[in-house]
PyMOL CGO cylinders between C-alpha atoms (Angstrom):
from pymol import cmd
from pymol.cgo import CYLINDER

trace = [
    CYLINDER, 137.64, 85.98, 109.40, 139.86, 89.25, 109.30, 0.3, 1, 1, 1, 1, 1, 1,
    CYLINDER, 139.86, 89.25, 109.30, 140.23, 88.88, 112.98, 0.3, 1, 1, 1, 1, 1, 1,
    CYLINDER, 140.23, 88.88, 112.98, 142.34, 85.64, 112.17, 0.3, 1, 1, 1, 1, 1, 1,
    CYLINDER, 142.34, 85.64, 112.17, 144.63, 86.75, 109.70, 0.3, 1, 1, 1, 1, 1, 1,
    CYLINDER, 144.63, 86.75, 109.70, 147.40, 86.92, 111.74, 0.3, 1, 1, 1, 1, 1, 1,
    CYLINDER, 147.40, 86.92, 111.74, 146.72, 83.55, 113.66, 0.3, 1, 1, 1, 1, 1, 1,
    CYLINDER, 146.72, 83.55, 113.66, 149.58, 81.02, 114.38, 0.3, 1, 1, 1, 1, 1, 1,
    CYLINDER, 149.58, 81.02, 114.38, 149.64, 77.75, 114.81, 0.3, 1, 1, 1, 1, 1, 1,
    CYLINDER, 149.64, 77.75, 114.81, 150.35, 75.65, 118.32, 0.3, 1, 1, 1, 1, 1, 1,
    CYLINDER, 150.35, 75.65, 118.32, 151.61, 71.87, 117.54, 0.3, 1, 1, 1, 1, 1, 1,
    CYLINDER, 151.61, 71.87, 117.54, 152.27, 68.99, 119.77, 0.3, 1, 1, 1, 1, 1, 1,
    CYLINDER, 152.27, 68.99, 119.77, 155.27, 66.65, 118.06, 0.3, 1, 1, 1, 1, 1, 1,
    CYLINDER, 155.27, 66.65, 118.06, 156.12, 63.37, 118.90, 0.3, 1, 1, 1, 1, 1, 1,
    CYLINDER, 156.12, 63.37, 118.90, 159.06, 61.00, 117.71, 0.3, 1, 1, 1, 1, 1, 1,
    CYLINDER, 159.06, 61.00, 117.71, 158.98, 57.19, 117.89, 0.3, 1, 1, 1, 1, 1, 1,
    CYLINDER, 158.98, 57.19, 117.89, 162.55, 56.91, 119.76, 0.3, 1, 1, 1, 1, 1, 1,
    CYLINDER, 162.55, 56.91, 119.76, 161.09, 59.00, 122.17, 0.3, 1, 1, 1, 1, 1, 1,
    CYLINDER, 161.09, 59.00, 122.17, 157.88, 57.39, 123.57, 0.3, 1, 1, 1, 1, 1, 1,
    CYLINDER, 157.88, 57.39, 123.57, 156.31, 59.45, 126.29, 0.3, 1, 1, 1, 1, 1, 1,
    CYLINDER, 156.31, 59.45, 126.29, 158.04, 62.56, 125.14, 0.3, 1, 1, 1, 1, 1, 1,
    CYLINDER, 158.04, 62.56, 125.14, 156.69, 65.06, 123.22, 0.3, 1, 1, 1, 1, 1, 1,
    CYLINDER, 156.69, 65.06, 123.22, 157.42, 68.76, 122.01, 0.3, 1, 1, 1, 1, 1, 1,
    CYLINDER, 157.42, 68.76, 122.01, 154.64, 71.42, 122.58, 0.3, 1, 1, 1, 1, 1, 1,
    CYLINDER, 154.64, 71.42, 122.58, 155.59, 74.33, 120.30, 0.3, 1, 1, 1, 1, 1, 1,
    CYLINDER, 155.59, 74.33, 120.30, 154.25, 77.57, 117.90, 0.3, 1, 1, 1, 1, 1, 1,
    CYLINDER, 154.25, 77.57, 117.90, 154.84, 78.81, 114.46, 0.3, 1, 1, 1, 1, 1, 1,
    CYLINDER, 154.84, 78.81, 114.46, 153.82, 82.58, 113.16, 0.3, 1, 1, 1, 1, 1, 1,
    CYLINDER, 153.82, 82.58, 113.16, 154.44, 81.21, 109.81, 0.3, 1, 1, 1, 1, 1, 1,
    CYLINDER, 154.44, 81.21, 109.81, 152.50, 78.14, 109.67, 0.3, 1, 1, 1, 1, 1, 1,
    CYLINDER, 152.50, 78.14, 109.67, 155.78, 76.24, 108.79, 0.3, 1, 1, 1, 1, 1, 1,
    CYLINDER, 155.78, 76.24, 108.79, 155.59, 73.29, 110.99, 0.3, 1, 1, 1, 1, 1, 1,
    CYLINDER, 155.59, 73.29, 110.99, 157.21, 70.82, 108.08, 0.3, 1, 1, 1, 1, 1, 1,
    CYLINDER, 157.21, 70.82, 108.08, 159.83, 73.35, 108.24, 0.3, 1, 1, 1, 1, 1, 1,
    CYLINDER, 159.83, 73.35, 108.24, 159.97, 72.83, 111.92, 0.3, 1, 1, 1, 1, 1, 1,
    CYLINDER, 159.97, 72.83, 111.92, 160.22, 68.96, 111.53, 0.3, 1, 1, 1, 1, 1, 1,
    CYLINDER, 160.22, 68.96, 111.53, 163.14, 69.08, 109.32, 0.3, 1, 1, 1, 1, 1, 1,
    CYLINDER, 163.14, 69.08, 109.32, 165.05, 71.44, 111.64, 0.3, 1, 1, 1, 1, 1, 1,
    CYLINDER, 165.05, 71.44, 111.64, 164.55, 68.75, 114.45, 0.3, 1, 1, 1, 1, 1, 1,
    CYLINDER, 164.55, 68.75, 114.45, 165.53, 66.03, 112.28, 0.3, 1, 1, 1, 1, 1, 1,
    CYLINDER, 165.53, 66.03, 112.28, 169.05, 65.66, 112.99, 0.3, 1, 1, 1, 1, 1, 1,
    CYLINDER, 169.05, 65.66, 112.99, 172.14, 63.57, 113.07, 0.3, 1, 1, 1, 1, 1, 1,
    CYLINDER, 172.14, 63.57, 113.07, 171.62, 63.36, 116.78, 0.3, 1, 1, 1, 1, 1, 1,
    CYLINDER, 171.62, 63.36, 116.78, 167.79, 61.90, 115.90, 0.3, 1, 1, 1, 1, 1, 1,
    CYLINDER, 167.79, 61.90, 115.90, 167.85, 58.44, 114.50, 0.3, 1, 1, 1, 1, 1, 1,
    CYLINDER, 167.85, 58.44, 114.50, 164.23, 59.29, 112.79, 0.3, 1, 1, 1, 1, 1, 1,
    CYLINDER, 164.23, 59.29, 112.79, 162.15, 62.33, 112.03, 0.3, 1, 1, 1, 1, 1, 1,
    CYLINDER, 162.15, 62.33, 112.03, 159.29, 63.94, 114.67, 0.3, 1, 1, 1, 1, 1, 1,
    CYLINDER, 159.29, 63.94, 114.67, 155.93, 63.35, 113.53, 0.3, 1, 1, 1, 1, 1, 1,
    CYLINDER, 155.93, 63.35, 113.53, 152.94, 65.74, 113.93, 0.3, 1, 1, 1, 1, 1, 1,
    CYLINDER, 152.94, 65.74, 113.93, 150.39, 64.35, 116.11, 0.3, 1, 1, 1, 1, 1, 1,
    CYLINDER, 150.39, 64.35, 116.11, 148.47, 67.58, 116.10, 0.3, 1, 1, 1, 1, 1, 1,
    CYLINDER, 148.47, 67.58, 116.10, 148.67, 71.34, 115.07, 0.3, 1, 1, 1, 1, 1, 1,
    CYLINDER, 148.67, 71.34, 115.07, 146.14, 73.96, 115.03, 0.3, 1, 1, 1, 1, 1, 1,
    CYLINDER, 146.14, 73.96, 115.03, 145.58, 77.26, 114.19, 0.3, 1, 1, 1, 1, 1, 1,
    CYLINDER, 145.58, 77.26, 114.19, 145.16, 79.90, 117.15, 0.3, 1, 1, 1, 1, 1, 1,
    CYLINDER, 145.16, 79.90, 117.15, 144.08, 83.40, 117.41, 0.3, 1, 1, 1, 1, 1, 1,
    CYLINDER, 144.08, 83.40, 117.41, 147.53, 84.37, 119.36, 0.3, 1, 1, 1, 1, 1, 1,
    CYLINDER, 147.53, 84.37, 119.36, 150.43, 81.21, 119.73, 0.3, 1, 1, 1, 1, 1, 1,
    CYLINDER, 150.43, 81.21, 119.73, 152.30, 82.91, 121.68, 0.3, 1, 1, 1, 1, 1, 1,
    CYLINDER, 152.30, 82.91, 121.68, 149.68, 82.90, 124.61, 0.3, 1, 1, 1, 1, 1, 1,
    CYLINDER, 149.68, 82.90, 124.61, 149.14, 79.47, 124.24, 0.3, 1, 1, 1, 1, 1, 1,
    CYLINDER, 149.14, 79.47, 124.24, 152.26, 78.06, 123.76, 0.3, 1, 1, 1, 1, 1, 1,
    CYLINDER, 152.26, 78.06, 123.76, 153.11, 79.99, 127.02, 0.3, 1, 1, 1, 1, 1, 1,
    CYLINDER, 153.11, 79.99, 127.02, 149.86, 78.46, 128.73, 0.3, 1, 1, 1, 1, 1, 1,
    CYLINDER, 149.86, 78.46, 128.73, 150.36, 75.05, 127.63, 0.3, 1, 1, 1, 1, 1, 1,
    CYLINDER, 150.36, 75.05, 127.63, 154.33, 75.08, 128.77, 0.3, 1, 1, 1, 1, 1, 1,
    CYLINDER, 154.33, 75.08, 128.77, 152.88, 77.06, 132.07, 0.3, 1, 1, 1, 1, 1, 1,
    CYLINDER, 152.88, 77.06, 132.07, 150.32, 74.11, 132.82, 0.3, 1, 1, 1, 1, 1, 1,
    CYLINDER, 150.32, 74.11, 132.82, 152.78, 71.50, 131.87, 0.3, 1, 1, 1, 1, 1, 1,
    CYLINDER, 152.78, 71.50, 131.87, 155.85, 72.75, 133.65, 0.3, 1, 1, 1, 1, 1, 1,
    CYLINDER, 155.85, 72.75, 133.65, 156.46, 70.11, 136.24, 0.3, 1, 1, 1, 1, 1, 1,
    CYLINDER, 156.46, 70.11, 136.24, 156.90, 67.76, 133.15, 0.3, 1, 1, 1, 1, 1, 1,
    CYLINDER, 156.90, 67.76, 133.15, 159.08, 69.87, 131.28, 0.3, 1, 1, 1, 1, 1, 1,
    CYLINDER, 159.08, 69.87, 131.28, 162.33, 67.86, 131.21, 0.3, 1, 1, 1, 1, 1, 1,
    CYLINDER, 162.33, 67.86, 131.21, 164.77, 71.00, 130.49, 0.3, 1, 1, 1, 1, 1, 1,
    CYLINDER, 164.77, 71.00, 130.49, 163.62, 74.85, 131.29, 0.3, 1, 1, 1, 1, 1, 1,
    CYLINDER, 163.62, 74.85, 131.29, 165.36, 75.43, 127.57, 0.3, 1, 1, 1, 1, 1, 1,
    CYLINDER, 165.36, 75.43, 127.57, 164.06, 73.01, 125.92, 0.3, 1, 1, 1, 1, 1, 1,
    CYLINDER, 164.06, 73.01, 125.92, 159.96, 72.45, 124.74, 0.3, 1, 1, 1, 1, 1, 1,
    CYLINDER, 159.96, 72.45, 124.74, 160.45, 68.65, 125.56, 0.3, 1, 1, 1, 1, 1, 1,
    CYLINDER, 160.45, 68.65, 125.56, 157.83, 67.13, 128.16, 0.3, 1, 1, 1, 1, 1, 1,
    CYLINDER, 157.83, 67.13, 128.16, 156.97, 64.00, 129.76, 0.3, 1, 1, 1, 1, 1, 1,
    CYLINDER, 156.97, 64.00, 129.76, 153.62, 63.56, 129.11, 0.3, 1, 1, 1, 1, 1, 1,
    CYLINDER, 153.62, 63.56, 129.11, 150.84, 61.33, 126.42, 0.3, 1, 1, 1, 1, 1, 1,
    CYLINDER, 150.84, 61.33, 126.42, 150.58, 63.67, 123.27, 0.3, 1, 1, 1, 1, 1, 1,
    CYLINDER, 150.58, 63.67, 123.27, 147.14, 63.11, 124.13, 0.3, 1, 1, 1, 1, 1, 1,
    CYLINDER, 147.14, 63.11, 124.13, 147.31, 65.01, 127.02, 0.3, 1, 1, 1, 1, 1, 1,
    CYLINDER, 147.31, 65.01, 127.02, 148.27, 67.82, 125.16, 0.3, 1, 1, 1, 1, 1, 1,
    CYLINDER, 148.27, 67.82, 125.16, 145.91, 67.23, 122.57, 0.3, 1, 1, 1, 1, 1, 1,
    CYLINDER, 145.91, 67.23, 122.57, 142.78, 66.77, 124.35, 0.3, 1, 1, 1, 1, 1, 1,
    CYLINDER, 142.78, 66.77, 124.35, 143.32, 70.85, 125.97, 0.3, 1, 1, 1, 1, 1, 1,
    CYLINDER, 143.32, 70.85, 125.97, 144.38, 71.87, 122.39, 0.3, 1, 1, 1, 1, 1, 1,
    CYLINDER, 144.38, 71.87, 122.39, 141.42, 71.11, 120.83, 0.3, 1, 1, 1, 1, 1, 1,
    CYLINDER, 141.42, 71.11, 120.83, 139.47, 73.66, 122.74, 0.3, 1, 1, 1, 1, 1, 1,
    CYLINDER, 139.47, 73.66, 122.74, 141.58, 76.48, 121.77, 0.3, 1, 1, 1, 1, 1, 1,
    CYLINDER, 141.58, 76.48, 121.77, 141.99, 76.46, 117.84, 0.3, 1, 1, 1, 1, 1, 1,
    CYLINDER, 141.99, 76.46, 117.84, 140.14, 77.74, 115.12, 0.3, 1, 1, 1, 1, 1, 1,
    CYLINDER, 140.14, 77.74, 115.12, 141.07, 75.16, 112.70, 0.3, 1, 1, 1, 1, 1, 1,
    CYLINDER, 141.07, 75.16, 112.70, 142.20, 71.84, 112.78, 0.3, 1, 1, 1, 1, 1, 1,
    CYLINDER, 142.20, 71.84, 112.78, 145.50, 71.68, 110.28, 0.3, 1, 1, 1, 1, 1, 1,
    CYLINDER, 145.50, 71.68, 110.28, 146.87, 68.27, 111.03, 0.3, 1, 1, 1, 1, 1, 1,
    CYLINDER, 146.87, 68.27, 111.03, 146.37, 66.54, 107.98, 0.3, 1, 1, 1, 1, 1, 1,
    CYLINDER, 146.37, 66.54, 107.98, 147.68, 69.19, 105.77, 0.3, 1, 1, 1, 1, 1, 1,
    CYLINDER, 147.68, 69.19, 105.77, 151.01, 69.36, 107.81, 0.3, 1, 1, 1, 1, 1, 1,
    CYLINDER, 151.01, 69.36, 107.81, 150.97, 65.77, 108.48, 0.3, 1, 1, 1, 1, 1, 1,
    CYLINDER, 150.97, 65.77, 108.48, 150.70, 65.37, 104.32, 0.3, 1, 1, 1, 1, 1, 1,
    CYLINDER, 150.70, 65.37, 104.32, 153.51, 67.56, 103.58, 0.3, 1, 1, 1, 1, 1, 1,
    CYLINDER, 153.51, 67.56, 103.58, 155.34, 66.04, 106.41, 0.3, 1, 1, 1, 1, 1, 1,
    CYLINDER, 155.34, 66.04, 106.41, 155.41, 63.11, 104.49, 0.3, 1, 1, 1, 1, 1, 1,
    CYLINDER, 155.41, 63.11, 104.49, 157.84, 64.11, 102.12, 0.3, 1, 1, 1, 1, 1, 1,
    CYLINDER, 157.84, 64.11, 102.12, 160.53, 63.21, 104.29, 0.3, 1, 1, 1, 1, 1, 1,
    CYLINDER, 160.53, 63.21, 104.29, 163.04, 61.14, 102.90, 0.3, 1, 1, 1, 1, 1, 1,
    CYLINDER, 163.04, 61.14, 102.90, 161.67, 57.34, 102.23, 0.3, 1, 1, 1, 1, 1, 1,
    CYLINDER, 161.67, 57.34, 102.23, 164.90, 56.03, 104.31, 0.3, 1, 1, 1, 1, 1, 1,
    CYLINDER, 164.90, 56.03, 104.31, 164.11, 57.92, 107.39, 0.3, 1, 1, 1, 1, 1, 1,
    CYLINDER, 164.11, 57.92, 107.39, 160.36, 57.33, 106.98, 0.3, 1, 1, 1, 1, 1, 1,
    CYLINDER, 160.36, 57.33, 106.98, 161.29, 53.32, 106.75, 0.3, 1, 1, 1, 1, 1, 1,
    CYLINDER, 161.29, 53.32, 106.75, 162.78, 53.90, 110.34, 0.3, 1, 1, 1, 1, 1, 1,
    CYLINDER, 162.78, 53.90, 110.34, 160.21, 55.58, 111.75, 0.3, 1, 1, 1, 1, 1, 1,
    CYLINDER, 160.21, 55.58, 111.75, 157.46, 52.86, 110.83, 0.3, 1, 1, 1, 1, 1, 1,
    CYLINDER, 157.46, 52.86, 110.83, 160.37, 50.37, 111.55, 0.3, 1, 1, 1, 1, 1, 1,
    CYLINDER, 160.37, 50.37, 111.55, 160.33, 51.46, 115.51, 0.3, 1, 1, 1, 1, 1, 1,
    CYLINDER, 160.33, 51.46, 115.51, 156.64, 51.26, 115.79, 0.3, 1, 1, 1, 1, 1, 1,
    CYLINDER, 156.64, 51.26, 115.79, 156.33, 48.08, 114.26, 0.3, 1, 1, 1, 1, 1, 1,
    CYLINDER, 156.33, 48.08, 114.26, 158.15, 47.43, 117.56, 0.3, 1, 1, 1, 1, 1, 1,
    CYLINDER, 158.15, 47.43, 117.56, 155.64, 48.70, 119.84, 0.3, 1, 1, 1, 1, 1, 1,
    CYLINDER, 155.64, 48.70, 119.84, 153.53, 45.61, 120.61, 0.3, 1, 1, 1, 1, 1, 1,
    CYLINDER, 153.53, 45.61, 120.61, 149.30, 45.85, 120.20, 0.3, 1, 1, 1, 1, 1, 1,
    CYLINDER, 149.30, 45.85, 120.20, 147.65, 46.70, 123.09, 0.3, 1, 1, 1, 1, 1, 1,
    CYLINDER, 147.65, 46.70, 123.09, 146.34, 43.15, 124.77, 0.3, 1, 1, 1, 1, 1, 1,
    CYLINDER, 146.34, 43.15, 124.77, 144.06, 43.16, 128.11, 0.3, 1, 1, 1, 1, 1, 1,
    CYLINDER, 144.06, 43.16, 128.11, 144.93, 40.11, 129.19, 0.3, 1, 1, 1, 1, 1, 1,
    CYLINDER, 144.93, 40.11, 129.19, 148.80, 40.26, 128.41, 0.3, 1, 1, 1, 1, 1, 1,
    CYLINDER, 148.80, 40.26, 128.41, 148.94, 43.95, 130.46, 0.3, 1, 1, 1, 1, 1, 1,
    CYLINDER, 148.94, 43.95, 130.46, 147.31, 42.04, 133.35, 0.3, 1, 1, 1, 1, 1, 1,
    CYLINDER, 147.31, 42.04, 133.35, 143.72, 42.97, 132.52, 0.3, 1, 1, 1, 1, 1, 1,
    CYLINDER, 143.72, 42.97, 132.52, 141.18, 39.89, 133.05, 0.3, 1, 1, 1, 1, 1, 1,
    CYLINDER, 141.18, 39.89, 133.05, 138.43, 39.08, 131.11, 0.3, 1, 1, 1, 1, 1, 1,
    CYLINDER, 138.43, 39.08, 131.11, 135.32, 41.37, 132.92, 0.3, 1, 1, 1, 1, 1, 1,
    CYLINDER, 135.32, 41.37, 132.92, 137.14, 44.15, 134.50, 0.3, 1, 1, 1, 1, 1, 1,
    CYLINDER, 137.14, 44.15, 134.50, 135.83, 47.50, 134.32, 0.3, 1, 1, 1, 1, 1, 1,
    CYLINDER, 135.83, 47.50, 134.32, 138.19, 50.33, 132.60, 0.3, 1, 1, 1, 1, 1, 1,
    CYLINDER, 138.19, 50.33, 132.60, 137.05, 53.77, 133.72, 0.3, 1, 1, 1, 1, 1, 1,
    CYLINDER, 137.05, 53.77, 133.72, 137.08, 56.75, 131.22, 0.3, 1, 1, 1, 1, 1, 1,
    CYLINDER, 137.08, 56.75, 131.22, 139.42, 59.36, 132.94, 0.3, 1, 1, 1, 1, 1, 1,
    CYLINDER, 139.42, 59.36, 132.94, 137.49, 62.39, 131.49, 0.3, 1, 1, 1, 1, 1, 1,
    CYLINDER, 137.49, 62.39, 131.49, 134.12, 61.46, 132.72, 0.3, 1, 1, 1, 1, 1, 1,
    CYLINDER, 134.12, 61.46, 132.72, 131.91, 58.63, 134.31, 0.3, 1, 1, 1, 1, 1, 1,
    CYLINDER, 131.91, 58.63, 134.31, 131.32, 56.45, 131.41, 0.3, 1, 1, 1, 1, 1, 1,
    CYLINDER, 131.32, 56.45, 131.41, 133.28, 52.77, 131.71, 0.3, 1, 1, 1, 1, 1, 1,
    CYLINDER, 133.28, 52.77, 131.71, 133.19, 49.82, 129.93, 0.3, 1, 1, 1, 1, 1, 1,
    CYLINDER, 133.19, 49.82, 129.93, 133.84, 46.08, 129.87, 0.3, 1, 1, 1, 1, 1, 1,
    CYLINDER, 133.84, 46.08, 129.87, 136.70, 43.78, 128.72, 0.3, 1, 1, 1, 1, 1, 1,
    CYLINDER, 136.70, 43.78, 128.72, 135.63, 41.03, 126.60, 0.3, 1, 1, 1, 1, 1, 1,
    CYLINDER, 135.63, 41.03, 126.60, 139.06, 39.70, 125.44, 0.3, 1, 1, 1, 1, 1, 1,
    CYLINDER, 139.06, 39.70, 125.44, 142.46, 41.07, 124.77, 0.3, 1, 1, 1, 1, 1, 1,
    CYLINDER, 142.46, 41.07, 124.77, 141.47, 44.04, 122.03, 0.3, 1, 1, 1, 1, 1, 1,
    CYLINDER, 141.47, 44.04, 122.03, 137.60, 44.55, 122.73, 0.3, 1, 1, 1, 1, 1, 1,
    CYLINDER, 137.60, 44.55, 122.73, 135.17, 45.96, 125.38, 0.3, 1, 1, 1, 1, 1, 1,
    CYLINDER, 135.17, 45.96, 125.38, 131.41, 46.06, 125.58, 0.3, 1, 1, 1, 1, 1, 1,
    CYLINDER, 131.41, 46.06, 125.58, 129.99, 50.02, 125.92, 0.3, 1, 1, 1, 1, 1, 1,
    CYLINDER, 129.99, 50.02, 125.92, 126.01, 50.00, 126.93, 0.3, 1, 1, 1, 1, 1, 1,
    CYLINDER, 126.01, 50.00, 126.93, 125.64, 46.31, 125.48, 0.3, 1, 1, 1, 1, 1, 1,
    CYLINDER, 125.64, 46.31, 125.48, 128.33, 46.94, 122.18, 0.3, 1, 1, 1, 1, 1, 1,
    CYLINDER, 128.33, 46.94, 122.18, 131.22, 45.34, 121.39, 0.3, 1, 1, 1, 1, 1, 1,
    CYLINDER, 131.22, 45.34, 121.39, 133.49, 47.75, 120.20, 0.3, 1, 1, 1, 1, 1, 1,
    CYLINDER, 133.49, 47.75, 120.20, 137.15, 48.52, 119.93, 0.3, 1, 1, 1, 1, 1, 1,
    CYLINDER, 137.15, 48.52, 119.93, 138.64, 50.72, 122.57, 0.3, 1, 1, 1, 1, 1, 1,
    CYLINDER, 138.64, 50.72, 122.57, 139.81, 52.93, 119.98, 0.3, 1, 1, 1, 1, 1, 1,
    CYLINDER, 139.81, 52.93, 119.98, 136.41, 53.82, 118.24, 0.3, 1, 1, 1, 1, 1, 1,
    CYLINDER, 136.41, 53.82, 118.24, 134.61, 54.09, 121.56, 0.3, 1, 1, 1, 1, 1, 1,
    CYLINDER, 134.61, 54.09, 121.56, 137.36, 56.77, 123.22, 0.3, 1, 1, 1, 1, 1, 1,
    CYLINDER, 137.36, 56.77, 123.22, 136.88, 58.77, 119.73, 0.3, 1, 1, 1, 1, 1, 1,
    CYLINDER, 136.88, 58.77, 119.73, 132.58, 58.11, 119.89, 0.3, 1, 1, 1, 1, 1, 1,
    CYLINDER, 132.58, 58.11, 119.89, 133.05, 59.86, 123.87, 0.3, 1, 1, 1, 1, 1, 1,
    CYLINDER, 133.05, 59.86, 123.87, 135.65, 62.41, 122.36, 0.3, 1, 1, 1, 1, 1, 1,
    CYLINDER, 135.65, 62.41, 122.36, 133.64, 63.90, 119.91, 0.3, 1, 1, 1, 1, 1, 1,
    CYLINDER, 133.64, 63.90, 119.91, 136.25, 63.15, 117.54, 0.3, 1, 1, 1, 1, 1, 1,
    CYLINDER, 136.25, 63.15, 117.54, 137.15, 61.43, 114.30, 0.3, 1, 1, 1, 1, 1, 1,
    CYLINDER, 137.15, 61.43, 114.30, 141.37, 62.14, 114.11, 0.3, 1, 1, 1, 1, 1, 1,
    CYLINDER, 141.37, 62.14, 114.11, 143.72, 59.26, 115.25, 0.3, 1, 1, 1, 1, 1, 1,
    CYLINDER, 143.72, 59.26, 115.25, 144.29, 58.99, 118.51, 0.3, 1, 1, 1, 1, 1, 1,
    CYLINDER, 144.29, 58.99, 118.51, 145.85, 56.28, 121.17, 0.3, 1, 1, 1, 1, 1, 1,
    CYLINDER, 145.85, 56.28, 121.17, 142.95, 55.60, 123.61, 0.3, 1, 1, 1, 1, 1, 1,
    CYLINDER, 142.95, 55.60, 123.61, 145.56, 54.20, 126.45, 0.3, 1, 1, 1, 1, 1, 1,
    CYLINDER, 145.56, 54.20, 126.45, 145.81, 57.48, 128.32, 0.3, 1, 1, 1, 1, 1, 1,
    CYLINDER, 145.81, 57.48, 128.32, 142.32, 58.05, 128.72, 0.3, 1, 1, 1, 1, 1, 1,
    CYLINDER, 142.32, 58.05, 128.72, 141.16, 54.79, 130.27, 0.3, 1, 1, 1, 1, 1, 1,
    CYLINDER, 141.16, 54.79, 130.27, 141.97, 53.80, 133.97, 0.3, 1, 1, 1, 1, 1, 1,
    CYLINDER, 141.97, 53.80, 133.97, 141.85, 49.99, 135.40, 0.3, 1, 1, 1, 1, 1, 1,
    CYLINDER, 141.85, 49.99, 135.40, 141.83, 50.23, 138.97, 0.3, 1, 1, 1, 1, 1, 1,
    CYLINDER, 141.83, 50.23, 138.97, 142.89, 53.70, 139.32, 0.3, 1, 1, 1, 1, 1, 1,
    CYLINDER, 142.89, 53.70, 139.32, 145.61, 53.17, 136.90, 0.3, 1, 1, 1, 1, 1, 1,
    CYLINDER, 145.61, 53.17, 136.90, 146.04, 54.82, 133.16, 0.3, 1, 1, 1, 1, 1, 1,
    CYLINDER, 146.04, 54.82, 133.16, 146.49, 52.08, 130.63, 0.3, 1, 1, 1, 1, 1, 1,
    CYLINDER, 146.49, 52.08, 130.63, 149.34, 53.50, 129.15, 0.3, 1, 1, 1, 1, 1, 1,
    CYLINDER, 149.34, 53.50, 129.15, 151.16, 53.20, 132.33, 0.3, 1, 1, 1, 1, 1, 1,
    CYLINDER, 151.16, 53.20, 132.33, 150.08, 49.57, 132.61, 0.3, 1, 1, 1, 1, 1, 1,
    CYLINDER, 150.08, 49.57, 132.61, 151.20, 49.05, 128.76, 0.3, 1, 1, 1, 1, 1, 1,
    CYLINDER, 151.20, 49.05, 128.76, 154.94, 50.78, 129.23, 0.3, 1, 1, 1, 1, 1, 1,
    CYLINDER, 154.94, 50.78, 129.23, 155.48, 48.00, 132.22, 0.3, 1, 1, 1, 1, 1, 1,
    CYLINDER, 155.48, 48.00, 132.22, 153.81, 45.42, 130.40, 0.3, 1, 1, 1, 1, 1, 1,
    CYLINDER, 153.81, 45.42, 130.40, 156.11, 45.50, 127.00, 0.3, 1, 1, 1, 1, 1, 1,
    CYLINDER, 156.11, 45.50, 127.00, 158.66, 48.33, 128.08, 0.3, 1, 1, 1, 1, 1, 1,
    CYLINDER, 158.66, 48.33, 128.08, 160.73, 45.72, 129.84, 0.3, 1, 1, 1, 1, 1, 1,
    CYLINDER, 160.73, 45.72, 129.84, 163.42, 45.07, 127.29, 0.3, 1, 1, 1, 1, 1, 1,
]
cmd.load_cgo(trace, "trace")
């Protein structure tokens, strides 16, 4: 592993004031805790969370790629702020790392101050639970995945039958992902040619 001795580390960052925002950025140092407390501000009512970092052979490549392919979301040209689902972001990370260090960031992370932490879990209490049928979506209608040609079935307002399983639409975007680490399915499933996140920030975005 000599060849990765020098690797950085690419993260994505998200804050729960900031829904649909997130901050795609690098680290030489491997400090992204460091990082989060820098962004935690006066100007911030609560502190940025790590939804996913990982380690890669050259950041700065990356970090230039990701910010190259995301540019028509970038809300300021000085700024690493974009419009987008962290998943988004995520999903094309994934392919590049050599190791996953999330939940050792996300861990120290944690040491934030139990005040500001009480604020952050305050504002996504907030944030209602997805429901099919509140967002519009009847019993029976077909969700498409958005990264391939699998869909599935809405039984009620949290579940969906997959190939004759009822299942949550959590634990079957993570069984097509490949992947165990949190995630928000929302931005991978369509309902008639719509992402479900869109549908949920009209459904309970209206206050």
């Amino acid at each position: 592993m000599d060849e990765y001795t020098s690797a950085g580390i690419v993260y994505v960052l998200t804050n729960p004031a900031m829904p649909g925002i997130v901050k795609i950025g690098k680290t030489a140092r491997g400090s992204v805790e460091a990082r989060l407390g820098e962004l935690y501000t006066t100007g911030v009512p609560v502190p940025f969370e790590c939804a996913f970092a990982g380690r890669v052979p050259d950041e700065s490549k990356v970090e230039k790629a990701f910010h190259l392919a995301f540019g028509p979301y970038r809300l300021n040209p000085k700024r690493e702020f974009f419009e987008i689902e962290a998943e988004q972001a995520i999903a094309l990370l994934e392919l590049m790392i050599i190791e996953d260090v999330t939940p050792s960031i996300q861990e120290e992370a944690n040491s934030v101050d139990v005040d500001a932490k009480a604020g952050a879990d305050k504002l996504k209490a907030r944030r209602p639970v997805q429901n099919f049928i509140e967002m519009g979506i009847p019993v029976g209608a077909v969700l498409q995945f958005a990264q391939g040609d699998e869909n599935c079935t809405v039984l009620n307002g949290r579940r969906v039958s997959y190939m004759n399983e009822d299942i949550s639409l959590t634990a079957l975007t993570k069984q097509l992902l490949g992947t165990e680490r949190p995630l928000q399915p929302s931005p991978y499933w369509l309902y008639q040619g719509k992402k479900l996140s869109q549908i949920y920030d009209e459904t309970y975005d209206q206050n």
